[in-house]
C-alpha positions as CSV (number, residue, x, y, z in Angstrom):
1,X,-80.3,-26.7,-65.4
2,X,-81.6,-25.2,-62.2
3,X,-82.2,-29.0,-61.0
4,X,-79.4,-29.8,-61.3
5,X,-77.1,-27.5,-59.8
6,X,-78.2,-29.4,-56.0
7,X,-76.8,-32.3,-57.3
8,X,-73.4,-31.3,-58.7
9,X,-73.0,-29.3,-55.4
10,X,-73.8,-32.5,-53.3
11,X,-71.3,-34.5,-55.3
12,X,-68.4,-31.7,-54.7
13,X,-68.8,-31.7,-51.1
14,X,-69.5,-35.8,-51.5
15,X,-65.7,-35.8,-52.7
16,X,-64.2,-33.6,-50.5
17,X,-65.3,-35.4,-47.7
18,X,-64.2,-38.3,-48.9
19,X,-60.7,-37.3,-49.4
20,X,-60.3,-35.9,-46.1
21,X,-61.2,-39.7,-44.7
22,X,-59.1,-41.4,-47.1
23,X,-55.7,-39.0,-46.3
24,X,-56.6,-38.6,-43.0
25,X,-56.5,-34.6,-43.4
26,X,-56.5,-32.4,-39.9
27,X,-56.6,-29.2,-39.4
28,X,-53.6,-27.8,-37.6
29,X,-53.4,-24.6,-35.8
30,X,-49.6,-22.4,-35.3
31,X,-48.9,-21.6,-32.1
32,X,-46.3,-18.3,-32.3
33,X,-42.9,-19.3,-30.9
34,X,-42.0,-17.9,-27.9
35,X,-39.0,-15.0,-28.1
36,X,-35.8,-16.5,-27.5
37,X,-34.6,-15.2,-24.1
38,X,-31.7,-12.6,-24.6
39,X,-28.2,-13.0,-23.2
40,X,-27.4,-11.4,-20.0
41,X,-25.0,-8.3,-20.1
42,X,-21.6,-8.9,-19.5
43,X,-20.3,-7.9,-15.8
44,X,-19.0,-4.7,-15.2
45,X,-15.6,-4.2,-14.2
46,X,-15.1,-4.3,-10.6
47,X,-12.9,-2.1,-8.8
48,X,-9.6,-2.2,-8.0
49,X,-7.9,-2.3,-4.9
50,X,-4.3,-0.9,-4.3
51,X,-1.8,-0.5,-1.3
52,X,1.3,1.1,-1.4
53,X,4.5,1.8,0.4
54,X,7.4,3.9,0.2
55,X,10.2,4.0,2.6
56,X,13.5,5.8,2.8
57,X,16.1,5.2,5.4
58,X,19.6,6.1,5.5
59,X,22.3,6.9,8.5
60,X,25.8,8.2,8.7
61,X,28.1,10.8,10.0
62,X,30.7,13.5,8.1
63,X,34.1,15.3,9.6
64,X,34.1,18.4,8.3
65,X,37.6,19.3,6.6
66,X,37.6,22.7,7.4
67,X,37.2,22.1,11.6
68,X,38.4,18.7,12.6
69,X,36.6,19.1,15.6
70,X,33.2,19.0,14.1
71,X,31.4,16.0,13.1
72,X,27.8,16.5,11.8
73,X,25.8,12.7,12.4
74,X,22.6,12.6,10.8
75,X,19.5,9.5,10.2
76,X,16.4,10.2,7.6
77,X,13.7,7.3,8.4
78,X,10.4,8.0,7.0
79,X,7.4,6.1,5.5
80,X,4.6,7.0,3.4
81,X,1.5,4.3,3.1
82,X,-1.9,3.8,1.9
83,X,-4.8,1.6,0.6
84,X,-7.6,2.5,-1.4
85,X,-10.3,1.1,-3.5
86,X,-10.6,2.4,-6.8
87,X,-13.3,3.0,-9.8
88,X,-13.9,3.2,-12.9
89,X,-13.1,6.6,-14.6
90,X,-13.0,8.4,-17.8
91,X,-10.5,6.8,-19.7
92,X,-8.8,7.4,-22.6
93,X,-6.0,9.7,-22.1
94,X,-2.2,8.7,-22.8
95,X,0.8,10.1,-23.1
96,X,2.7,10.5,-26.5
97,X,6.3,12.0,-26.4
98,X,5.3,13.8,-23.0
99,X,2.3,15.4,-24.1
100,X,-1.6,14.6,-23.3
101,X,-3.8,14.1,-25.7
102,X,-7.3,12.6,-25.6
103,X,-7.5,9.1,-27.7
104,X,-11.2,8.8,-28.8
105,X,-10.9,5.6,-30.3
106,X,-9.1,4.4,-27.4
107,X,-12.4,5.9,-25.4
108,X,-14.9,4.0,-27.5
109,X,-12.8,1.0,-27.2
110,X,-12.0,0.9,-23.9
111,X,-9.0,0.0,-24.7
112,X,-7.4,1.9,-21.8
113,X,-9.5,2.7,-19.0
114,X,-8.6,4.8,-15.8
115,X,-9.0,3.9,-12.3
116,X,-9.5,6.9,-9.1
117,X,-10.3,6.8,-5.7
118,X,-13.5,9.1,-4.7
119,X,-14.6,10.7,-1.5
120,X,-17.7,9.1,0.2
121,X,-20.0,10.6,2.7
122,X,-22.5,6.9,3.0
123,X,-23.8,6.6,-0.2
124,X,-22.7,10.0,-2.0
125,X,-20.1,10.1,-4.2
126,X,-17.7,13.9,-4.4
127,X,-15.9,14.8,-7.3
128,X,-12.7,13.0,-7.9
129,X,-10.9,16.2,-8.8
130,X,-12.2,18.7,-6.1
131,X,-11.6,15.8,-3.0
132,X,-8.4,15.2,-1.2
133,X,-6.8,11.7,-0.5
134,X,-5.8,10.1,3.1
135,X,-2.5,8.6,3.4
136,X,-0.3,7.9,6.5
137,X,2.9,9.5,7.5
138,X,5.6,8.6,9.8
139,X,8.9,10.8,10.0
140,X,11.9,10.4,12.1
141,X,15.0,12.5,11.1
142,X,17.9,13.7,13.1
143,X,20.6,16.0,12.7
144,X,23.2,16.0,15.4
145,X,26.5,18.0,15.2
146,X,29.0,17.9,17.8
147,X,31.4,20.3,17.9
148,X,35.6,20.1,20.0
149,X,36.7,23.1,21.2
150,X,40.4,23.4,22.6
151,X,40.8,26.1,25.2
152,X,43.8,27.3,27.0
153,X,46.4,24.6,28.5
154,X,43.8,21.4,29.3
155,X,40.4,23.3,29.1
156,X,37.8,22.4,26.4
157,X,34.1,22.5,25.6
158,X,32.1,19.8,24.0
159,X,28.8,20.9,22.4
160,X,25.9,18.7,20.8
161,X,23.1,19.9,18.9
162,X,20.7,17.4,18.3
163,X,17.7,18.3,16.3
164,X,14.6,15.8,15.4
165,X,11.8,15.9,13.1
166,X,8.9,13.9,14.2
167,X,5.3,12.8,12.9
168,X,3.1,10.0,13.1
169,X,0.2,11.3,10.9
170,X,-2.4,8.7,10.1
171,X,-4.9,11.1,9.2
172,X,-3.2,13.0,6.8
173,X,-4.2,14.3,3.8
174,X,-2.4,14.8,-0.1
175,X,-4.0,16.2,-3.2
176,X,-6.2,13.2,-4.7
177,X,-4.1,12.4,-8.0
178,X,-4.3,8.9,-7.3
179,X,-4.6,6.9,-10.8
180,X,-4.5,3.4,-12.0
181,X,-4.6,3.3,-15.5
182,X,-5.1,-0.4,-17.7
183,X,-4.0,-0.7,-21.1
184,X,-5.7,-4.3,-22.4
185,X,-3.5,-4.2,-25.2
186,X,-0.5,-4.1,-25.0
187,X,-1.4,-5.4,-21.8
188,X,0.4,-2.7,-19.8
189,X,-0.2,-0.1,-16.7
190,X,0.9,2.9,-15.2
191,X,-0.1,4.8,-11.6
192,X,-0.2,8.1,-10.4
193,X,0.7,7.7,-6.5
194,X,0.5,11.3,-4.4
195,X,2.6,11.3,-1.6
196,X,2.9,15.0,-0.6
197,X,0.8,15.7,2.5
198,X,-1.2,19.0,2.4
199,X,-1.2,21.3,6.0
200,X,-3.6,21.3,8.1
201,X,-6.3,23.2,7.2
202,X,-6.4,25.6,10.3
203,X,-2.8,26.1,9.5
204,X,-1.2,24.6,12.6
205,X,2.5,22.5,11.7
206,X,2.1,18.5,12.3
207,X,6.0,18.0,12.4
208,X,7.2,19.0,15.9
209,X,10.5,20.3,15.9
210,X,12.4,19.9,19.0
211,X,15.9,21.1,19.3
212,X,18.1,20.0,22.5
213,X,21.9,22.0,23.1
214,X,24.1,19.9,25.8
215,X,27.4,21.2,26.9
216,X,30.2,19.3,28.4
217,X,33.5,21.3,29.3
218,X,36.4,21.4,31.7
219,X,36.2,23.3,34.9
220,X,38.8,25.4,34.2
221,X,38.9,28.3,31.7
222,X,34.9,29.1,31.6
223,X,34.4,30.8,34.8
224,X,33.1,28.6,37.3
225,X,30.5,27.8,34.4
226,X,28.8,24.2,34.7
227,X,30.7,21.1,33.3
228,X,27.7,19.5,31.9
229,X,24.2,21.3,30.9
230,X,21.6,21.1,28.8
231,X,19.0,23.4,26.9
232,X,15.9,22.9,25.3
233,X,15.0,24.9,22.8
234,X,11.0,25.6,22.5
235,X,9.5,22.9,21.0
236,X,8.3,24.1,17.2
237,X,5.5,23.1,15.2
238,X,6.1,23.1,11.5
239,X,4.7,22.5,8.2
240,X,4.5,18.8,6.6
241,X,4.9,20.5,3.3
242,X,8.8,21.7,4.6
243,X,9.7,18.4,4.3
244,X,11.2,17.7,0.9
245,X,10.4,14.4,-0.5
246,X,13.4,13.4,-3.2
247,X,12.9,12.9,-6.6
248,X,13.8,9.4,-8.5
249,X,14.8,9.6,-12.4
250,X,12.1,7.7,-13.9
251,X,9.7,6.8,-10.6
252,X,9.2,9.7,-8.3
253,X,9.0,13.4,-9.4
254,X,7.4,16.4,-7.4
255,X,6.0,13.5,-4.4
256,X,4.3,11.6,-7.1
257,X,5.2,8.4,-7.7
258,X,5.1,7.8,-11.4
259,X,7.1,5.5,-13.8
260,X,7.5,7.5,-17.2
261,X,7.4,4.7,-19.1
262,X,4.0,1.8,-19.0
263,X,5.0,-1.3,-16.7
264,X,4.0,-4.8,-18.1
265,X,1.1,-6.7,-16.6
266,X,2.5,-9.8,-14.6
267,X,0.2,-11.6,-12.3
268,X,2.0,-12.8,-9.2
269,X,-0.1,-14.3,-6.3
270,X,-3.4,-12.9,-7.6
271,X,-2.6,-9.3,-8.5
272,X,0.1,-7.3,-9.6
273,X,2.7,-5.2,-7.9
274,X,5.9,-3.6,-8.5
275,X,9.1,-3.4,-6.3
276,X,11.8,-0.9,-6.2
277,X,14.5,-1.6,-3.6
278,X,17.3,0.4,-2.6
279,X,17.3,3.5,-5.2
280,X,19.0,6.3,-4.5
281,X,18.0,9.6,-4.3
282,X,18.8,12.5,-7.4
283,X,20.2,14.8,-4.6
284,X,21.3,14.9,-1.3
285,X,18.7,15.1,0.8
286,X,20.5,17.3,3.2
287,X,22.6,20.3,1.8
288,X,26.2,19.9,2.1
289,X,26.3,16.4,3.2
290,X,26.9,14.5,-0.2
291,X,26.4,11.0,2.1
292,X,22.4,12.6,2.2
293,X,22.3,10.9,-1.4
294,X,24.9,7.8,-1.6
295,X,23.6,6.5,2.0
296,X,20.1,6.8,1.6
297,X,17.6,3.8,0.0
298,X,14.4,4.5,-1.2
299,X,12.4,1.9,-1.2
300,X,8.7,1.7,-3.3
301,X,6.3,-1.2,-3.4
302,X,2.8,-0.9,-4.7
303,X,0.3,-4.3,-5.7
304,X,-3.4,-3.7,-7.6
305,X,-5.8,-6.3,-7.3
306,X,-9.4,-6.9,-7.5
307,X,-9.0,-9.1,-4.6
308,X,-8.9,-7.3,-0.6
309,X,-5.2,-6.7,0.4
310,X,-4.3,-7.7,3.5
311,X,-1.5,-6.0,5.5
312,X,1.7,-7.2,5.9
């Protein structure tokens, strides 16, 4: 038995080999897959750019019923402008019936995202909420009243008082509330546009006040007084926050320009914008002059794009 153990194991191997020659067998060797390479992340959203600008202008003149020989003449022009680039910020916060109220699923989703300006120094980014905005503001308003009086026989006196408000600040400042907010679906937005421009911080006035009195009057009856002069009040420096600006039902409340209700998304040249001409003020802008409200136009224009705006 033990001779023939050699012999059955040279047979085995005798038919192994033969099959591998007769099918042609080879050895194979697996090389591991390589990984397939993972899709790149989706772009974040790039910022938005906005520009703004509101204007109100309005002129006209009033007799006064009482004294027919007073006539009060008065011109509002004023303009408030910016542009800003805005991020990304927390979003998820909309308004139901008036009241705030923090939408998490609308946070997760990113359904509605929110959209601020923050203050830069280089590289370094300030707190949204602690920072203030720029914004450029021109005012122009005057408010003349002339006044007829009638002395004895042929004598009379003409007096004008002519008061203007001017400013041309272009480094102004207003509390940063600025806010673009995106609602994807509905596709919808709303803003948050501060016009209000804080004092200066050392507490000096940017309006100048300057208040001129002329006289014009017969020679006789004011004893040997001047027929024509005029006086110059000392020039006054006040407070930008003096000057009211109006509200709007439904756009502008408290210098913020805000529609209550969320504006549908219409592309128009590349971006979006909004235009609100000739609305009329809730009030009269000056008291006792009812034309303050019925003469005046307000007139708002904003556009948001992720494209630079160029100026007009």
């Amino acid at each position: 038995m033990k001779k023939l153990i050699p012999i059955i194991l040279f047979s085995l191997l005798s038919c192994i080999a033969g099959f591998a020659q007769k099918s042609r067998f080879k050895w194979i060797t697996v090389k591991p897959t390589a990984p397939k390479p993972k899709k790149p992340a989706p772009p974040a959203d790039s910022s938005w750019l906005i520009t703004y600008e509101m204007t109100i202008l309005g002129s006209g003149s009033q007799k006064d019923e009482d004294d027919p020989g007073k006539e009060t003449i008065w011109s509002i022009d004023r303009k408030y402008e910016g542009t800003y680039e805005l991020e990304l910020h927390t979003p998820g916060i909309i308004s139901t019936n008036g009241k705030e109220k923090e939408t998490l699923s609308s946070i997760r989703s990113g359904r509605i995202t929110d959209w601020t300006w923050r203050f830069r120094i280089g590289k370094v980014v300030r707190s949204s909420i602690t920072s203030v905005l720029p914004i450029h503001v021109t005012i122009d308003d005057k408010l003349e009243i002339r006044t007829h009086e009638k002395g004895e026989g042929s004598s009379f006196e003409n007096t004008t008082t002519l008061k203007k408000w001017q400013v041309d600040l272009n480094d102004g400042y207003t509390p940063n509330e600025l806010k673009l907010r995106i609602i994807k679906k509905p596709a919808e937005y709303n803003v948050w546009i501060p016009l209000k421009a804080i004092d200066d911080v050392l507490g000096e006035g940017s309006v100048k006040l300057t208040t001129t009195i002329s006289n014009e009057r017969s020679r006789e009856g004011y004893g040997g007084l001047p027929t024509s002069e005029t006086k110059h009040v000392p020039e006054q420096n006040i407070h930008i926050s003096t000057i009211k600006i109006p509200n709007v039902n439904g756009l502008l409340e408290k210098g913020i320009i805000h529609p209550f209700t969320d504006m549908p998304i219409s592309e128009k040249n590349g971006g979006f914008e909004s235009d609100w001409p000739d609305v009329e003020p809730d009030e009269a802008m000056i008291p006792d002059i009812p034309e303050t409200k019925t003469k005046v136009a307000i007139h708002i224009f904003y556009r948001f794009s992720h494209q630079p705006i160029l100026k007009k």
